[in-house]
VEXLORO-174354 format. One record per residue (C-alpha): residue in one letter; x, y, z. Coordinates in steps of 0.2 Angstrom, whole numbers, plus 2048, in hexadecimal, padded with zeros to 3 digits. Layout:
N
aXYZ
...
This chain:
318
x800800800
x8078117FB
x80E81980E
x80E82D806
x80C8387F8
x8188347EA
x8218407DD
x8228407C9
x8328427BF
x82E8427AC
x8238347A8
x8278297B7
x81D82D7C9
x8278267D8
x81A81F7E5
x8218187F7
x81C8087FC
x8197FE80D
x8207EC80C
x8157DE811
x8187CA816
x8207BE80A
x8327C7809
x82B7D8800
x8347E8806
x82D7F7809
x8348017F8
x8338117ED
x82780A7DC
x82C8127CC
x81D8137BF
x81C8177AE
x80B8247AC
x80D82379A
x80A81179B
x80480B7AB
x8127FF7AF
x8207FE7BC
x8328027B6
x83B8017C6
x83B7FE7D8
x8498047E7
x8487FD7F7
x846804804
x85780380C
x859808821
x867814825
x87480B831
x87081883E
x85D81483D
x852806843
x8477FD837
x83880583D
x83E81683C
x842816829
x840809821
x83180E819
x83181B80D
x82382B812
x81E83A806
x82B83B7F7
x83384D7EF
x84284D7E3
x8518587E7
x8628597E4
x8648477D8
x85B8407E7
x8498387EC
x8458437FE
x83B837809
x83283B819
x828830822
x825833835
x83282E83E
x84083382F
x84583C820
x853832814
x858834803
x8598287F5
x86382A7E6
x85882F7D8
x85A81F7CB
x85E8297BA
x86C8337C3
x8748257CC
x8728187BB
x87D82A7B4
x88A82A7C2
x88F8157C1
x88F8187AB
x89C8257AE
x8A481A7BB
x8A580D7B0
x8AA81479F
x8BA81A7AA
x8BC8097AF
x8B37F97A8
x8B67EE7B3
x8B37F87C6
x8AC7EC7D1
x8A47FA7DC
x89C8027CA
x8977F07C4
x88F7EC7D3
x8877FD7D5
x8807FB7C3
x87A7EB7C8
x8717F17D7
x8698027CB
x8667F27BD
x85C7E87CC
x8507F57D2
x84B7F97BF
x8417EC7C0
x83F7DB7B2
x8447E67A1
x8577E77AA
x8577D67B4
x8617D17A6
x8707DE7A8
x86F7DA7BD
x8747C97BA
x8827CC7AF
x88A7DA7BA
x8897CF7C9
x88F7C17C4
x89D7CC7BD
x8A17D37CD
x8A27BE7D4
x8AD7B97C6
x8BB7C77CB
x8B67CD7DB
x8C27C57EA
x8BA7BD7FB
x8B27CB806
x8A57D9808
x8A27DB7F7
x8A27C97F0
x8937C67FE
x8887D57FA
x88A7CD7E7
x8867BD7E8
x8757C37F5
x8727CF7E6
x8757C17D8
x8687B57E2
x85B7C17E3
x85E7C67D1
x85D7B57CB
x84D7B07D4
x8437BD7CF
x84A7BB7BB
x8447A97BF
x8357AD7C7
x82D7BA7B9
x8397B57A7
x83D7A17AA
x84379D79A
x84E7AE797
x8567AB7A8
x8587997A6
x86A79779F
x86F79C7B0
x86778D7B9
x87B7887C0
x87C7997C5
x86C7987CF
x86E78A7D4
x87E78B7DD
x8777997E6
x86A7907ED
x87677F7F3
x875778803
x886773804
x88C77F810
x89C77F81C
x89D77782D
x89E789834
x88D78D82C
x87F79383A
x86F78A83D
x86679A835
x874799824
x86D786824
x85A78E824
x85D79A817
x86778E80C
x85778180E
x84D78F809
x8567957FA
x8587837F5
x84577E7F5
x8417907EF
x84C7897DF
x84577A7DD
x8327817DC
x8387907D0
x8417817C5
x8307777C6
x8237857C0
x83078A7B4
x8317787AB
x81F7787AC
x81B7857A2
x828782796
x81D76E797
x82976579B
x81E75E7A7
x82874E7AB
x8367597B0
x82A7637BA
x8247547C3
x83674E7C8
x83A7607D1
x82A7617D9
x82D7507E1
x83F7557E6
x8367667F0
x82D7587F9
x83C74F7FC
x84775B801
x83B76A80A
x83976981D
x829762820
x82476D82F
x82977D825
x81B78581B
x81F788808
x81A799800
x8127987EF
x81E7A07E4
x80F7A97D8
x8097AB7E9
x8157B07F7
x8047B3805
x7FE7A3801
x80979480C
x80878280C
x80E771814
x81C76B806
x81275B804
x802766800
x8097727F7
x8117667EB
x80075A7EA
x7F87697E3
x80376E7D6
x80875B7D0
x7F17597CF
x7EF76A7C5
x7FF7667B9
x7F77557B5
x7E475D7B4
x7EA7697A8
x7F675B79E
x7F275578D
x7EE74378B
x801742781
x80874C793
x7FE74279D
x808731797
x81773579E
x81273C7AE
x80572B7B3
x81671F7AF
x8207287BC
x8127267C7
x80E7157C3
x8237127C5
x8237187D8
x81270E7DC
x81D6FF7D6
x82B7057E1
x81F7087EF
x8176F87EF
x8296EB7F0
x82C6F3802
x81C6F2808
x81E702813
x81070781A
x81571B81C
x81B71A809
x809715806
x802722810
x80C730808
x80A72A7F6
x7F872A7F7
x7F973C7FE
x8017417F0
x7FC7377E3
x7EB72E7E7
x7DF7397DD
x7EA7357CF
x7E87297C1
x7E37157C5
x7F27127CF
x7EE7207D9
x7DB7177DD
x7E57087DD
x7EE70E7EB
x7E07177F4
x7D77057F6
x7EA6FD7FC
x7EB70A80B
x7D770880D
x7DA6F2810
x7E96F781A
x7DF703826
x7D36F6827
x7DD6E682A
x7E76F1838
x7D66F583F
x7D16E4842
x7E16DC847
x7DF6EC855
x7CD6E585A
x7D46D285A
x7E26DA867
């Protein structure tokens, strides 16, 4: 919801923002009045000598000086105004190519331009990892680089899709003995955020067995007490096991018979599996996940029904 009065510059009005659940910030919105659509947004950073709730969300908005004036109640802070800044780091850069400082100030302006410069974001992070040494600066860029990459996944899969490895080591689990217990939360989280963008992503490129397999490694590998965000949906939480039932039944409702094929055989494959261990919790889950589906789906509906029922009579014999 807007917190203030915003200001115009040009063709673009500048409106403050508050920040809501699901990891949105409060932030400065840039729109396009000549055509109705957002072209930027700037978060809304806290000074070092302010807490949180003093300034961390931008109030009534004026333009002086190259800078964005906010005043909220408790604060007044500037913000570098986007087209002067972007102006600075290009002269910063034609000095000197390869500044590290510039490249990754470029990429932070590239970022808050919003999806048309996702693109460039990516390519000056990662530019600033490949030559940057161990410190400060390499840390704020690979946190820049994974937020970059998940949104490019989230809103332009298949444009953002040749940097998968990328991604993908950025969100690994494999993390040094010295880690935390919160660096171990934030890595499970980052991993099963992956695996649900790599899911929806093969899934509306139809590669639907591909899709299925991913889908099944977020049940696998989530934290089964840990609620999942939807990721269309970041308000809208669910158990791992539900989340993935759901998106599994609607990918096979909306399959064609040709897509559908594939998808019953993988099915019918772990029904197999299922069924030579005799495991009564593997039975359980299978049919959670998979008993509205298909016959061996029904097939394993009535194998946990007989089961419930033997159990119950050899309970009344006892």
């Amino acid at each position: 919801e807007p917190t203030g009065f915003g200001a115009a510059s040009d063709n673009v009005y500048y409106v403050p923002l508050a920040g809501f659940g699901g990891g949105k910030e409060a932030e400065i919105c840039a729109i396009d009045v000549d055509h109705g659509v957002v072209v930027g947004h700037s978060k809304a950073h806290v000074p070092a000598d302010h807490k949180a709730d003093e300034a961390g969300t931008p109030g009534n908005l004026i333009f002086f000086d190259g800078a964005i004036i906010s005043q909220n109640n408790n604060a007044v802070t500037a913000y570098p105004q986007m087209k002067v800044k972007v102006a600075e780091m290009n002269d910063r850069l034609n000095a000197n190519p390869n500044d590290l400082e510039g490249l990754f100030d470029r990429g932070e302006m590239n970022l808050e331009q919003g999806d048309k410069s996702l693109e460039n974001a990516v390519q000056d992070f990662r530019a600033v990892l490949h030559t940057a040494p161990a410190g400060e600066l390499r840390n704020k860029a690979r946190e820049k680089l994974y937020y970059t990459l998940t949104q490019y996944f989230q809103h332009h899969f298949n444009q953002a899709e040749k940097y998968q490895a990328d991604y993908a080591a950025l969100c690994s689990t494999d993390l040094p003995a010295t880690a935390t217990e919160a660096d171990r939360a934030e890595a499970r989280r980052r991993r099963t955020k992956y695996l649900c963008l790599m899911a929806e992503g093969k899934e509306d490129q139809r590669k639907l067995t591909e899709a299925f397999d991913l889908y099944l490694q977020v049940n696998a590998e989530a934290q089964p007490d840990v609620l999942l965000p939807e990721v269309d949906e970041p308000m809208v939480k669910a158990a791992p096991d539900v989340l993935v039932q759901g998106r599994i039944a609607a990918m096979v409702a909306g399959a064609s018979e040709e897509e559908r094929k594939p998808l019953e055989a993988r099915i019918a494959a772990r029904w197999k599996d299922i069924q030579t261990r005799n495991d009564p919790a593997e039975l359980r889950q299978f049919v959670a996940m998979f008993g509205s589906l298909f016959t061996v789906g029904q097939e394993a509906r009535l194998r946990l029904a007989e089961q419930l029922l033997n159990d119950d009579r050899d309970e009344a014999l006892i």
